[in-house]
C-alpha positions, 0 to 999 in steps of 0.5 A: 470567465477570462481565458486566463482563468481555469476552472476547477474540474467537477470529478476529483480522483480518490486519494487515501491521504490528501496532499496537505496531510503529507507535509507534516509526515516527518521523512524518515518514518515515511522512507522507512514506511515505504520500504516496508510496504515496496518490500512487503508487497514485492515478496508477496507479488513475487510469492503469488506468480510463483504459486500461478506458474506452478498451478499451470505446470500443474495443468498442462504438465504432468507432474511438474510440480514447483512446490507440494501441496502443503507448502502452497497453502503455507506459502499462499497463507504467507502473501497473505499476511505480508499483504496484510502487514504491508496495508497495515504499516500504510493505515498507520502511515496514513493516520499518522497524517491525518492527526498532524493534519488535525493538530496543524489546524488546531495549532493554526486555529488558536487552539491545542 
């Protein structure tokens, strides 16, 4: 093998959707998508360290409650479901590549 010459690497990192895929995604389903799941996922994060803060206020301070009982469990069980619409709204996305990827090659191939 020349000095020039690379060689391609035996391990390849796990992608959901392959490079090939994204070029046909038209951008403002994407961008859209995107700011669905940035802002989804952001709440729910945000959502979860509040509900950890008060877990600790719980532990070593008494009484110093952020929120009752109740609301936590309603506010857990509402991070849940926006992390569950968040992976949602990617699945779709990443579907929607892969079937542009497959009617691409059909169209490249002489067929569809």
């Amino acid at each position: 093998m020349s000095s020039t010459e690379t060689k391609q690497p035996a391990f390849a990192p796990f992608r959901w959707v392959e490079p090939s895929q994204c070029r046909a995604l038209p951008a403002d389903h994407v961008m859209s998508a995107i700011g669905q799941i940035r802002d989804l996922s952001a709440g729910a994060c945000l959502l979860v360290q509040m509900l950890e803060r008060d877990e600790l206020e719980r532990e070593f301070d008494d009484g110093g409650a952020l929120f009752a009982t109740p609301d936590r469990g309603t506010l857990l069980r509402l991070a849940v479901a926006a992390s569950h619409a968040a992976a949602g709204i990617a699945e779709e996305l990443q579907g929607m590549a892969a079937e542009l990827a497959a009617s691409d090659r059909l169209a490249g191939a002489g067929g569809a």
